[in-house]
C-alpha positions as CSV (number, residue, x, y, z in Angstrom):
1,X,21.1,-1.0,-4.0
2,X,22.8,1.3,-1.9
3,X,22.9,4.3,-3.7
4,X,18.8,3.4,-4.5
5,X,18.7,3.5,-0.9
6,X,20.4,7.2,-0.5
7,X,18.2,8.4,-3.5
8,X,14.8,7.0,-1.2
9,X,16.2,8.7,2.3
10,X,16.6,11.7,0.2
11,X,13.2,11.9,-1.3
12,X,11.7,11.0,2.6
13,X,13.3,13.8,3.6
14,X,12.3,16.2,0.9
15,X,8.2,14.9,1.8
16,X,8.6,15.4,5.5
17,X,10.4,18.9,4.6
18,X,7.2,19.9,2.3
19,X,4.7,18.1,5.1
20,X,6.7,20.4,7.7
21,X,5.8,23.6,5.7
22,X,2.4,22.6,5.3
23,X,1.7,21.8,8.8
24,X,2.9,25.3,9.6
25,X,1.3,27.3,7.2
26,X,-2.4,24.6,8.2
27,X,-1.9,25.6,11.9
28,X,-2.6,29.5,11.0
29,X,-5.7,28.5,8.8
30,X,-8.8,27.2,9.5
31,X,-9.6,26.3,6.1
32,X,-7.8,23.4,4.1
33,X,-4.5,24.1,1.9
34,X,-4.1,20.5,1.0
35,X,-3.8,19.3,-2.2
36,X,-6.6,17.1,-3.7
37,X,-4.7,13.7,-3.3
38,X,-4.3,14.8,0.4
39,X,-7.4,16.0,0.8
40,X,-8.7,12.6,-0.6
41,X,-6.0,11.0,1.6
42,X,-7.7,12.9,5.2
43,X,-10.7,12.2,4.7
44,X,-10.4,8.5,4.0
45,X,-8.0,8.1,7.2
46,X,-10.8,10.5,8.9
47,X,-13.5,7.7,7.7
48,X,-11.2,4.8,8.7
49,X,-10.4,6.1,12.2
50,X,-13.8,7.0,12.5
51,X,-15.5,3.3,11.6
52,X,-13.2,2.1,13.7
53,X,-14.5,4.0,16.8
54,X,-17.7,2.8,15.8
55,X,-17.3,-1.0,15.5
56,X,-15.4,-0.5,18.9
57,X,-17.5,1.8,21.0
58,X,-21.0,0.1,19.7
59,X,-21.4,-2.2,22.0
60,X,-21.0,0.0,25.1
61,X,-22.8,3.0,23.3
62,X,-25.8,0.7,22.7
63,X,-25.8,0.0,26.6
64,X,-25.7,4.2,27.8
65,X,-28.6,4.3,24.8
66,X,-30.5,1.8,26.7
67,X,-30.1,2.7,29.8
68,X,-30.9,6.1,28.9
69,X,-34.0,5.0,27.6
70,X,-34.9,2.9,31.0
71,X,-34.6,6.0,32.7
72,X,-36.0,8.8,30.8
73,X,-39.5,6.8,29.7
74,X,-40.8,6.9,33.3
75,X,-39.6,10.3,33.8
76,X,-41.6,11.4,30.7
77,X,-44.4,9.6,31.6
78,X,-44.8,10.5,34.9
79,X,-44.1,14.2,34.3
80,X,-46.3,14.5,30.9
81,X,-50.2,15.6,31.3
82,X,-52.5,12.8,31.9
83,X,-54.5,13.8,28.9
84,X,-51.0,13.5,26.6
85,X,-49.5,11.0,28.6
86,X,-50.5,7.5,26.3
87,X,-50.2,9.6,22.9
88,X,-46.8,11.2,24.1
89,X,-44.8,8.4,25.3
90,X,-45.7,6.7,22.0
91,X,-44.0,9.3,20.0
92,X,-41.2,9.1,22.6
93,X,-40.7,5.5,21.5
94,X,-40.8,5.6,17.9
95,X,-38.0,8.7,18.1
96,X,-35.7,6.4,20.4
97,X,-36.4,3.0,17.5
98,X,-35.4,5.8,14.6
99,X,-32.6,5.9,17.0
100,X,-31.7,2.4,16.8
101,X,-32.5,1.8,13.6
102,X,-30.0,4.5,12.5
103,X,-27.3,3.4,15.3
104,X,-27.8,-0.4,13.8
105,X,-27.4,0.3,10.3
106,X,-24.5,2.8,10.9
107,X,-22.6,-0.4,12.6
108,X,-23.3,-2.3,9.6
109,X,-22.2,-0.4,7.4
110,X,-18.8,0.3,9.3
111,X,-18.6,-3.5,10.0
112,X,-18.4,-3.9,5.7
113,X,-15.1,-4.9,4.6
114,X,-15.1,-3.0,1.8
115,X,-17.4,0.0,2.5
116,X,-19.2,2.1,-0.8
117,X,-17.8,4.7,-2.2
118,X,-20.9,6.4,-1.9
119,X,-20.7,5.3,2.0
120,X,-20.7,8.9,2.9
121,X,-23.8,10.1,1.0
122,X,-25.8,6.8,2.4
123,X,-24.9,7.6,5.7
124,X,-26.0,11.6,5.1
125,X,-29.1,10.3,3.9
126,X,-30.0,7.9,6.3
127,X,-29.3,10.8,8.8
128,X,-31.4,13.3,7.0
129,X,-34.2,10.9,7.1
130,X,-34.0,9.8,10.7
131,X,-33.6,13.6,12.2
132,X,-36.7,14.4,9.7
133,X,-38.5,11.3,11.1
134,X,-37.3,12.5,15.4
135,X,-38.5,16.2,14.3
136,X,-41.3,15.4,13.0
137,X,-42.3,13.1,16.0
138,X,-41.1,14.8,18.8
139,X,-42.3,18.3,17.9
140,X,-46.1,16.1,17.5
141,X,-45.8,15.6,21.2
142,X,-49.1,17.6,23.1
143,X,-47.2,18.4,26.0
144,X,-44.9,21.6,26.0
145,X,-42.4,19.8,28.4
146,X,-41.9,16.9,26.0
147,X,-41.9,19.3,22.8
148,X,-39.2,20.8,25.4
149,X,-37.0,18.1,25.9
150,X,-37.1,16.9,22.7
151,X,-35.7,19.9,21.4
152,X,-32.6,19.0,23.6
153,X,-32.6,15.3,22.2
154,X,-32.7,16.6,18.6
155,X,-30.1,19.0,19.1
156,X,-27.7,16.2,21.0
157,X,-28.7,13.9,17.7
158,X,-27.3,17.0,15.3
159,X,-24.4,17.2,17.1
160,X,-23.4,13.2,17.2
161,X,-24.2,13.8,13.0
162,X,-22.0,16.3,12.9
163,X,-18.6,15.0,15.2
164,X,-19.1,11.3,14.7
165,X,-19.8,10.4,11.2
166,X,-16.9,11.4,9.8
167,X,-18.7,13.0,6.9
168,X,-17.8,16.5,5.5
169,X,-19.4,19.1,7.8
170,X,-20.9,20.9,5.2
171,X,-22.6,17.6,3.9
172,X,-24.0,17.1,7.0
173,X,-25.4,20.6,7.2
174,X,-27.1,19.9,4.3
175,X,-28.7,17.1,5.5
176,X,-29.7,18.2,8.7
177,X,-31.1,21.2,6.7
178,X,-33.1,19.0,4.1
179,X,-34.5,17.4,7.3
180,X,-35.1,20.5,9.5
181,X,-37.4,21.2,6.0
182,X,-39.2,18.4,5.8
183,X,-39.9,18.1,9.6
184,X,-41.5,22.0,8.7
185,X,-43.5,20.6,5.6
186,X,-45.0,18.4,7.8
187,X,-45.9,20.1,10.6
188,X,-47.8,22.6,8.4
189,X,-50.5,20.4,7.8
190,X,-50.6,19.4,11.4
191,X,-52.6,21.8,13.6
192,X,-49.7,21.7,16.7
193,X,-48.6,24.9,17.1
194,X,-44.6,25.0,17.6
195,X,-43.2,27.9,19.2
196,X,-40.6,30.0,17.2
197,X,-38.0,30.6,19.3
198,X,-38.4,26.5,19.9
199,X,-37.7,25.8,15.5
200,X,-35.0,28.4,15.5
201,X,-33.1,26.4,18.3
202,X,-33.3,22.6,17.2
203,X,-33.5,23.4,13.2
204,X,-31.3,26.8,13.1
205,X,-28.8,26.5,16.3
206,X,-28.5,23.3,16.6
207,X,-27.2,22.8,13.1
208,X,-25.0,26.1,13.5
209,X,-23.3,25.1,16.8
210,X,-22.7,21.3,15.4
211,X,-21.3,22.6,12.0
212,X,-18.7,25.1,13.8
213,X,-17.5,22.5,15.9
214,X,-17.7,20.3,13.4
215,X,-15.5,22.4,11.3
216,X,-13.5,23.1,14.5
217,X,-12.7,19.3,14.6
218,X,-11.8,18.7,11.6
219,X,-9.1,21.6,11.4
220,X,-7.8,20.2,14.3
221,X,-7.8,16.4,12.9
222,X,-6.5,18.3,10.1
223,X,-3.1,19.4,12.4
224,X,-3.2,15.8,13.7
225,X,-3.2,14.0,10.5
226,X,0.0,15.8,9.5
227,X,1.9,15.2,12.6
228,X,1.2,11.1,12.0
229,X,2.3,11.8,8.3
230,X,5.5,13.5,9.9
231,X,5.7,10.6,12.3
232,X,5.5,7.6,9.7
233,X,8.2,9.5,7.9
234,X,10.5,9.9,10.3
235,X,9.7,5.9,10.9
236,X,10.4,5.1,7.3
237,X,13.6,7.1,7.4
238,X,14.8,5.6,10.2
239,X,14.5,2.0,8.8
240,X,15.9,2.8,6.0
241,X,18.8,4.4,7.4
242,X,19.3,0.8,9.7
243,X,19.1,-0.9,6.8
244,X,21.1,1.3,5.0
245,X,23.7,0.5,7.7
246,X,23.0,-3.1,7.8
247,X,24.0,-3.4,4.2
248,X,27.0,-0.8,4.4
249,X,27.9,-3.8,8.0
250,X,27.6,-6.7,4.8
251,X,29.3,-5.0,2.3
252,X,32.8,-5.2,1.2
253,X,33.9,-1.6,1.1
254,X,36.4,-2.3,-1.6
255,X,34.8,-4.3,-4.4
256,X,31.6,-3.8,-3.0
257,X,30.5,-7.3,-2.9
258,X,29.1,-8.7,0.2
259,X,31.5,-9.5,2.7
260,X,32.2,-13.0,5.3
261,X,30.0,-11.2,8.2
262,X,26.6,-12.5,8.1
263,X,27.8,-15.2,5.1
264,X,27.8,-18.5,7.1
265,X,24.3,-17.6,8.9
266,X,22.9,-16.7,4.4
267,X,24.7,-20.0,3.4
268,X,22.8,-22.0,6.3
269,X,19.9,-20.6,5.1
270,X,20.2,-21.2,1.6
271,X,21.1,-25.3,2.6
272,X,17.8,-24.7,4.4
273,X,15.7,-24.0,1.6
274,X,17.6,-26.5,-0.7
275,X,16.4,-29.4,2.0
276,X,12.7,-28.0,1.0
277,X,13.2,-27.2,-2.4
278,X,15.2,-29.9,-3.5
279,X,16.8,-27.7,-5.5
280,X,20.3,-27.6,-6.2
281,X,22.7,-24.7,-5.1
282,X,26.1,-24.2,-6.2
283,X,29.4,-23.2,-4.8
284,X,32.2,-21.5,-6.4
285,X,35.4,-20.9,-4.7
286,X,37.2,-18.4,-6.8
287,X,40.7,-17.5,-6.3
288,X,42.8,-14.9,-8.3
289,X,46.3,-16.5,-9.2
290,X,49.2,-15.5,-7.8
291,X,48.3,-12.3,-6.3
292,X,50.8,-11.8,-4.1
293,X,53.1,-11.4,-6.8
294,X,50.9,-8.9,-8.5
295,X,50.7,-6.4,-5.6
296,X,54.1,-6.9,-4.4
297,X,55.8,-5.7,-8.1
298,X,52.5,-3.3,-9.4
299,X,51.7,-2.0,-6.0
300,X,48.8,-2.1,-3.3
301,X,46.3,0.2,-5.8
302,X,46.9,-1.9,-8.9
303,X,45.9,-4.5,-6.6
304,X,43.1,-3.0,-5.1
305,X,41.9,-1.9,-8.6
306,X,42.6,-5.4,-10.4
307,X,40.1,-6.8,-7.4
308,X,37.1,-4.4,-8.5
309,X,37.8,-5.7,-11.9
310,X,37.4,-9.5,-11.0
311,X,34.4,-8.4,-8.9
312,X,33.3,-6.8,-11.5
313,X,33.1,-9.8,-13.9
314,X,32.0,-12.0,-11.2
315,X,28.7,-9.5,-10.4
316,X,28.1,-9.1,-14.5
317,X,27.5,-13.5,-15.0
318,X,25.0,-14.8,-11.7
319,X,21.5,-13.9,-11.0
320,X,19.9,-11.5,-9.1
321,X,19.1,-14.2,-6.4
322,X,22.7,-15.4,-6.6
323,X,25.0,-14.1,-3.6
324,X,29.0,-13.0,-4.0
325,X,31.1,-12.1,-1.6
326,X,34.5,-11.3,-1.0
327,X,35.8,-14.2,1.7
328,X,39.0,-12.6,2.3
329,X,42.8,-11.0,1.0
330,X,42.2,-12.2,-3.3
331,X,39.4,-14.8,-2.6
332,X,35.8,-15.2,-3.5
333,X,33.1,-17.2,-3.2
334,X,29.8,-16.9,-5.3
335,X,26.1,-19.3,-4.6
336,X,24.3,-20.0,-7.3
337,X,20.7,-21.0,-6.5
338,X,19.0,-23.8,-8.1
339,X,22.3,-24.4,-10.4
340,X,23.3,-27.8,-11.5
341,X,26.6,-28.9,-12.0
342,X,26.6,-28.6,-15.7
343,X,25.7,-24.9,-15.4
344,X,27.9,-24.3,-12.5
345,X,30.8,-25.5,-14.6
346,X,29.5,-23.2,-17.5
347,X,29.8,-20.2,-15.5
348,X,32.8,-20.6,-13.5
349,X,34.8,-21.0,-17.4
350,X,32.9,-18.0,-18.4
351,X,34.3,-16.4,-15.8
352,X,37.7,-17.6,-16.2
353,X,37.4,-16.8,-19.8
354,X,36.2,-13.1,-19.3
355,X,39.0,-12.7,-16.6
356,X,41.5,-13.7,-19.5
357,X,40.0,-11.6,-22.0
358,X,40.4,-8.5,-19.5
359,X,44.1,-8.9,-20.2
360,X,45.6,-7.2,-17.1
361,X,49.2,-7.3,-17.4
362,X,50.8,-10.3,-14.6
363,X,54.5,-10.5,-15.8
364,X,55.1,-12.1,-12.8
365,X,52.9,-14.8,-12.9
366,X,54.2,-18.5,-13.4
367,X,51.3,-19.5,-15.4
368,X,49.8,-16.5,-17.9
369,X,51.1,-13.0,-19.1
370,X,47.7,-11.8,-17.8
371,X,45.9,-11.9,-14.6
372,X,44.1,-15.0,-13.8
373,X,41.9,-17.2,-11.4
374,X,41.2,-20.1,-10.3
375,X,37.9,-21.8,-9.2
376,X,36.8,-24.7,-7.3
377,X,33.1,-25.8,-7.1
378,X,30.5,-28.3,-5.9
379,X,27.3,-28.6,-5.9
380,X,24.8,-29.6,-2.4
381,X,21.8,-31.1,-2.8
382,X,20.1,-31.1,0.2
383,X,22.0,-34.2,1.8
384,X,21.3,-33.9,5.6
385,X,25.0,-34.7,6.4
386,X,27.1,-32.3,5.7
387,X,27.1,-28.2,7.1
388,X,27.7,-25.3,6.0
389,X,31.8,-25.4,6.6
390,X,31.5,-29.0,4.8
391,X,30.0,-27.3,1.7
392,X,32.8,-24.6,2.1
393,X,35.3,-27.5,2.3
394,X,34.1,-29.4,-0.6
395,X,34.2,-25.8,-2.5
396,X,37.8,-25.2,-1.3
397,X,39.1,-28.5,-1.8
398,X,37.8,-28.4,-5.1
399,X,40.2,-24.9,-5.6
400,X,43.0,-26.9,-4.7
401,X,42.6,-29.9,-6.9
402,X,42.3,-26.3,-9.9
403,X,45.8,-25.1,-8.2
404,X,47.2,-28.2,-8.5
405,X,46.2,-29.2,-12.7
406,X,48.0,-26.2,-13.7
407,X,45.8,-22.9,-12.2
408,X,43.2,-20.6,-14.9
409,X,41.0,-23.2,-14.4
410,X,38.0,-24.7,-12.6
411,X,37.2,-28.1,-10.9
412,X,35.0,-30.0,-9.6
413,X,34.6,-32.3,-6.5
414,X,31.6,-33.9,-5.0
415,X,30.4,-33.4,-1.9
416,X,30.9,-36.8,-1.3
417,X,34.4,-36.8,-2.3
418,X,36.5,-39.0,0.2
419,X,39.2,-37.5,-0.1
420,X,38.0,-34.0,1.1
421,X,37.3,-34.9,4.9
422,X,40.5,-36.9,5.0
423,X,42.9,-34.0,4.0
């Protein structure tokens, strides 16, 4: 686990290293030098970020729209030619409902849980058709003042297409450009007479100035979207590292088992879930024999190295979910969840068996040629009694009672056992 969790800090580092290069090399270019899954990656965090905006600026956007629309209908009225004044107005109206149809059924669709994958073409379309539709209404006005200020309104509606959409500047170009050719289509068989410098502003300017700041924005967003890649990095690389650390805190540098810090507050927790559960969990109190003898005549290494082997054999027979730790000096203790005491007992001579077959030379030892240990065990069931140092008890008392028939053994004792809270 830990050295999975060196590999993983290494391999953030290396990403943020190759994110840092490409941030550098971004902020000299306008253009794009990502790769396609990062290009895929922008412009769905682009789209995300974006929708978002929408759902949450809708509501107050929809009141500046109306208001806007309180104020400038009497101003156009009152300022367009009697003669065009009924017929004007009109128009004006059905520009601002394209308006809200296309505001409305943006929300919509950015209120979709799971939005299209063709959500970007829909929304191009839908644009293409309602510019078409303001064109083509607005530039039917009979007064040259209206013609005049709708030419500004168009050009603002180009603009929001082109930095609020969150579509692909170029794809909005395109379908500001298939409706800047339709609105023209139309208007040929109309007999108003738009001026040209009037055509080349909304249909020609308009869509240039909104594509380069478009494109402006988005190599910008481009810069930004690096940085929060950077960012969440360095975030994931400093958990890891404090977990890293957590676990090195937990962690019995020798044998690299756990260790007692942070053991009673797991073994609380594990009665915890047994009281829910109902399922058993075992406890194995494991104690190598005579160990004081073996490191006093063979040394503090042979020691230390005779402990990784019994670790060793301890870590190769429980479970993944099963916890060992080294509780102190030549003493484990191992959980085993949902383990009855059948299979407790099953496991603990395993143990004892393996240990045996290791054959570590103990010529000291009153009992075996070979190294050996002892283990005590019980088994809670969820009995709202007893604690976590009366499991513990139960366990150790049970390591006694082992001691005492002879040692290279195991026994058992209930955790109702008499005996153990009266010693």
């Amino acid at each position: 686990m830990i050295k999975d969790r060196s590999r993983n800090v290494e391999q953030l580092q290396q990403e943020k290293h190759q994110i840092e290069v490409l941030l550098e090399k971004q902020q000299k270019r306008m253009r794009s030098i990502f790769s396609a899954d990062l290009e895929k990656q922008f412009w769905q965090d682009r789209e995300d970020r974006q929708t978002n905006l929408l759902l949450r600026a809708f509501l107050p956007a929809s009141i500046i729209y109306f208001i806007f629309e309180i104020i400038s209908l009497p101003i156009n009225y009152f300022t367009t030619e009697l003669a065009y004044r009924t017929h004007d107005v009109l128009l004006t109206m059905v520009s601002y409902s394209t308006g809200w149809f296309a505001l409305l059924f943006m929300y919509f669709m950015a209120k979709k849980p799971k939005r299209s994958e063709n959500y970007s073409t829909i929304i191009a379309t839908i644009i293409c058709l309602s510019l078409a539709l303001v064109q083509i209404v607005l530039f039917s006005t009979q007064s040259l003042a209206m013609t005049w200020r709708g030419s500004l309104l168009i050009v603002l509606a180009q603009i929001f297409a082109f930095l609020c959409t969150a579509i692909k500047p170029l794809k909005i170009f395109m379908a500001t450009l298939v409706a800047a050719i339709i609105c023209c289509i139309v208007l040929s068989f109309s007999k108003k007479v738009i001026p040209h410098w009037v055509l080349f502003n909304v249909m020609i300017l308009g869509n240039l100035v909104g594509l380069a700041l478009a494109t402006l924005s988005v190599s910008i967003e481009r810069i930004r979207f690096l940085q929060s890649i950077i960012i969440n990095l360095d975030k994931q690389i400093t958990e890891t590292l404090n977990q890293h650390l957590f676990e090195l805190s937990q962690q019995d540098t020798l044998t690299l088992l756990g260790n007692r810090r942070g053991f009673e507050q797991h073994l609380k927790q594990k009665m915890e879930d047994v009281k829910k559960t109902k399922q058993n969990l075992a406890v194995l109190f494991i104690d190598v024999d005579y160990f004081k003898l073996y490191n006093d005549n063979y040394g503090h290494l042979n020691g230390d190295l005779a402990l990784i082997q019994v670790a060793q054999i301890i870590s190769r027979h429980i479970a993944e979910n099963d916890l060992a730790i080294r509780y102190g000096g030549e003493e484990f203790v191992i959980l085993l969840e949902d383990t009855n005491e059948i299979d407790a007992k099953l496991i603990a001579a395993i143990i004892i068996q393996d240990m045996f077959d290791r054959k570590i030379p103990h010529d000291f030892s009153k009992i075996s040629n070979y190294l050996s240990v002892s283990i005590g065990l019980t088994i809670y069931g969820g009995e709202q009694d007893f604690e976590a140092d009366d499991i513990l008890k139960a366990a150790d008392f049970a390591l006694y009672q082992a001691k005492r028939n002879g040692r290279n053994q195991s026994a058992f004792v209930a955790m109702n056992h008499q005996a153990i809270f009266n010693s």
